[in-house]
C-alpha positions as CSV (number, residue, x, y, z in Angstrom):
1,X,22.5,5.2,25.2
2,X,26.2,6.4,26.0
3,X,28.6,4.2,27.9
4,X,27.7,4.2,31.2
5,X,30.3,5.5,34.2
6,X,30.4,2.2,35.7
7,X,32.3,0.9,32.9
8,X,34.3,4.2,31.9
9,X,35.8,3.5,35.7
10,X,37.1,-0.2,34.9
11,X,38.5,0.6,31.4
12,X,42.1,1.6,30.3
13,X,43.7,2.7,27.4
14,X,45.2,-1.2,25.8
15,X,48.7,0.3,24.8
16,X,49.8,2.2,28.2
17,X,47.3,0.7,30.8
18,X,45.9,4.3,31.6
19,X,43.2,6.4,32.2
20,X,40.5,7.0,29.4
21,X,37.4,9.8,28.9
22,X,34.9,10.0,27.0
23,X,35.2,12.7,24.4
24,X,33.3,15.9,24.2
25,X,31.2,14.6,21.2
26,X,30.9,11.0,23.2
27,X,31.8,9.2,20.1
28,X,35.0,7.9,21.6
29,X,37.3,7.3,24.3
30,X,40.3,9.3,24.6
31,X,44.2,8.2,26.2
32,X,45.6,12.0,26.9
33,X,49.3,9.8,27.4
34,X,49.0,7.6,24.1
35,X,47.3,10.8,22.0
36,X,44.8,7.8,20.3
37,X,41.1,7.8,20.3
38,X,39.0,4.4,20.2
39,X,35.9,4.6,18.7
40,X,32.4,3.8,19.8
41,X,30.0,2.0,18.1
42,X,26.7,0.9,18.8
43,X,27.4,1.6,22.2
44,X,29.9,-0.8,22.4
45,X,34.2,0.8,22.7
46,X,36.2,-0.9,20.3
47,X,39.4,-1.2,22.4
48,X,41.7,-2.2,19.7
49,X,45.1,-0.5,19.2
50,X,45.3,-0.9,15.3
51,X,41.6,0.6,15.2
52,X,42.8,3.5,17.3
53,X,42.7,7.2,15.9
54,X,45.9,9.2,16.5
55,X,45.2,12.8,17.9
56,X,46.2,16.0,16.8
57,X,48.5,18.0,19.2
């Protein structure tokens, strides 16, 4: 079960307070401002900046 949209629309990135998607393989959310990924696991987001992923530009 993925994260459902209801919560998607009611969660923001923790470091810049914006917007957040699901990635294409829905294993994380992505912040497009910050560049950082947060994974999932078990279904749940782990919304912790020190757990984040940096992206690759």
């Amino acid at each position: 079960m993925a994260v459902k949209k209801e919560l998607l629309d009611i969660l923001a990135c923790p470091k810049c307070k914006g917007d957040i998607k699901l990635n294409e393989s829905e294993n994380g959310l992505v912040c497009d401002t910050c560049r950082l990924m947060y994974h999932i696991k078990d279904d749940i987001p782990i919304m912790l900046i020190d757990e984040a992923v940096t992206l690759q530009e």
